[in-house]
N, C-alpha and C positions, 0 to 999 in steps of 0.2 A: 424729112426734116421737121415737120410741122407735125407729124403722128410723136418725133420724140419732145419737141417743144412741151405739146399734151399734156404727155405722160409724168414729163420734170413739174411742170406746173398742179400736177394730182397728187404726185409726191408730195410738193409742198405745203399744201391744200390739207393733205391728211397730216404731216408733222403739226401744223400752227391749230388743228382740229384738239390731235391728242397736250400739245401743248397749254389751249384754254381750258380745256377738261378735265385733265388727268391723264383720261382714260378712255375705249371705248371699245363696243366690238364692231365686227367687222360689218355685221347689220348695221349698226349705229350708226358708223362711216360712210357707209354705201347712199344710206336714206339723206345722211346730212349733205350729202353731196353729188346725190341724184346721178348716181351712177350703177351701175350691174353689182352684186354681192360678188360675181364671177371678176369682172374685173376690178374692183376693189382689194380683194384678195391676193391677185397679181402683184399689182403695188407693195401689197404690206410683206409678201413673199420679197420680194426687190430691196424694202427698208430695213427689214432684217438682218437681211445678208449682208447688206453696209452698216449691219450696227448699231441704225439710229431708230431703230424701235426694238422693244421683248415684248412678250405677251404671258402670260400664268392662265393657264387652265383650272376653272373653276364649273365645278359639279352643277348645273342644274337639273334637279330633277329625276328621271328614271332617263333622260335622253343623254346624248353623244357630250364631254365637257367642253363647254365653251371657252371661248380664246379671248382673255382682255386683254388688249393691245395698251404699251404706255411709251412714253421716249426714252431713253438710255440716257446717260451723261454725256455720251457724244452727240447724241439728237439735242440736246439742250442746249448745247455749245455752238450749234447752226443759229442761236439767235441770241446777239447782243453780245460775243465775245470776242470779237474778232483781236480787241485789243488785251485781252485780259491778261495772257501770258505776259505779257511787256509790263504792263503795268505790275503786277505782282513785281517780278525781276526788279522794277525799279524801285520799289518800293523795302523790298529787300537790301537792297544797294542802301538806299537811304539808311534805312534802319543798322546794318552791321559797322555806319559812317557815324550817326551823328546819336542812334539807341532809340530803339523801337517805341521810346514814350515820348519822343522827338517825334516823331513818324508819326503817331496819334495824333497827337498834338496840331501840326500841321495839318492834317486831314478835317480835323476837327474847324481850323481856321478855311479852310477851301470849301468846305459845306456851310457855314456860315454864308460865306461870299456868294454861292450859290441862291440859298435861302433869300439875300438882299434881290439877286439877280430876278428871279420868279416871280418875288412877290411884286415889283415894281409891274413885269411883263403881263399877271395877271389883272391887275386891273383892282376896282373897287367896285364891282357888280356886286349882284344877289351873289348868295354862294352857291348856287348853282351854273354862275356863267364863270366865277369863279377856280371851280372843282374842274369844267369843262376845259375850262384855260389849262391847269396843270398836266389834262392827262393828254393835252395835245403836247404842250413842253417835253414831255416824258416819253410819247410818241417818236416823237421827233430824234428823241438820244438813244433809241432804240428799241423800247422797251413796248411790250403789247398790253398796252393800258387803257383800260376802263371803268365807265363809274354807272351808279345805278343807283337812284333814291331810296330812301328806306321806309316802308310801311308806318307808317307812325299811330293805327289803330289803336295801337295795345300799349303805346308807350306814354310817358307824361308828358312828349310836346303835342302843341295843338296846332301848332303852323308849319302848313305845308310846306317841304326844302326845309328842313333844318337837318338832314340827317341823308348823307352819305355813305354807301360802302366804294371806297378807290382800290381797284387793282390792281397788281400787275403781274402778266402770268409767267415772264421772266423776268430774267436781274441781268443789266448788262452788264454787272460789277460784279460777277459771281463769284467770280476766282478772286476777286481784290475782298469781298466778304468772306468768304474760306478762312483765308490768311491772315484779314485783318476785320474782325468782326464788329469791331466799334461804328465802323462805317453803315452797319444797322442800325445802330443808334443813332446816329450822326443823322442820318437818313429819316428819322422817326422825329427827331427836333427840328429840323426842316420845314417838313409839312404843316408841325405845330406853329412854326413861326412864320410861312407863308402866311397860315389863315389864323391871326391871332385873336379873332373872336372865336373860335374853335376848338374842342377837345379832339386830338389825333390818339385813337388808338388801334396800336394791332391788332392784327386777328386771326392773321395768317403767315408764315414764316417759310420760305424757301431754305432755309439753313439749319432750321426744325425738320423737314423730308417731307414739308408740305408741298404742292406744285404749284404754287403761286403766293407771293408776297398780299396782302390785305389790310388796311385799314377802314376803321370806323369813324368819319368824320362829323362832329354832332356843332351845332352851334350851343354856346353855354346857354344853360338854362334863364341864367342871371337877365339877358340879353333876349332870349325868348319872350321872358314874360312883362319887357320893360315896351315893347315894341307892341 
């Protein structure tokens, strides 16, 4: 019992691996999670066959081609959908009821409400306890969220924390974005209006065939150099 305990838990370990990444091979796997290449392989032999990972063979060199492992649409659907199908359905419902720019419309007013929600819960820190605040929020709704300062060497701010990358390496709305794509948008003026001393912009797009949604979080210049 506790040998398959394990094995479910390496499983996992390697989907939320290939999920943050992309990508990886089965070295890559092994090392990130200090286990045998022998039994790593095991695993990705096991994830396969249920689906939730492929891999592309890519030439390195004069030797044997290498195996890059990534998740399927079913492995991606293990994180943060559990409701998506319903939601879609209703939404559907909605829209064939009252017309799809009805539907929008409404979505638009439930992201608002949300945006009001957030930014109360975040607080008025630095923007950096800020940023933290949201990607626990975001955490929380499902989604595997993180953030990371940005280098500011080379750029024209001169104070440290003004500048954000937030990620998140799923959408727990993925299926309700499919279908109704404004909800990126929606989702995009959010974040703006969480942190309204703030420029929010993209950078990374899961509905582009990127593997992770991304924002640039910069505090306005105007605001930088008033301070």
């Amino acid at each position: 019992m506790m040998e398959t305990t394990q094995q479910t838990s390496t499983k996992q370990d390697i989907l939320q691996l290939l999920l943050k990444g992309g990508q990886g091979t089965a070295l890559e796997l092994a090392e990130a999670l200090d286990i045998s290449p022998q039994a790593i392989r095991r695993h990705l032999k096991d994830l396969e066959g249920e689906g939730l990972i492929q891999y592309q063979s890519v030439q390195a060199g004069m030797g044997r081609p290498q195996h890059i492992y990534e998740l399927t649409s079913l492995g991606r659907d293990r994180f943060g959908n559990r409701y998506g199908d319903f939601a879609v359905s209703l939404l559907d419902t909605l829209a064939e009821t009252v017309g799809r720019e009805q539907v929008i419309s409404i979505l638009q007013k439930q992201w608002e409400r949300k945006a009001m929600e957030y930014r109360r819960l975040v607080g008025s820190g630095s923007l950096q306890e800020r940023v933290s605040g949201l990607v626990e929020l975001r955490r929380a709704e499902g989604y595997m969220a993180e953030f990371y300062p940005v280098d500011d060497r080379d750029s024209d701010f001169n104070a440290k924390g003004d500048r954000f990358v937030f990620m998140e390496h799923n959408c727990a709305i993925s299926n309700v974005a499919e279908t109704f794509p404004s909800v990126c948008g929606n989702e995009l003026e959010m974040f703006a209006a969480v942190l309204p001393d703030c420029t929010v912009e993209r950078t990374h797009w899961i509905i582009d065939g990127e593997h992770r949604c991304g924002y640039l979080i910069a505090r306005r210049k105007s605001l930088v150099s008033s301070q």
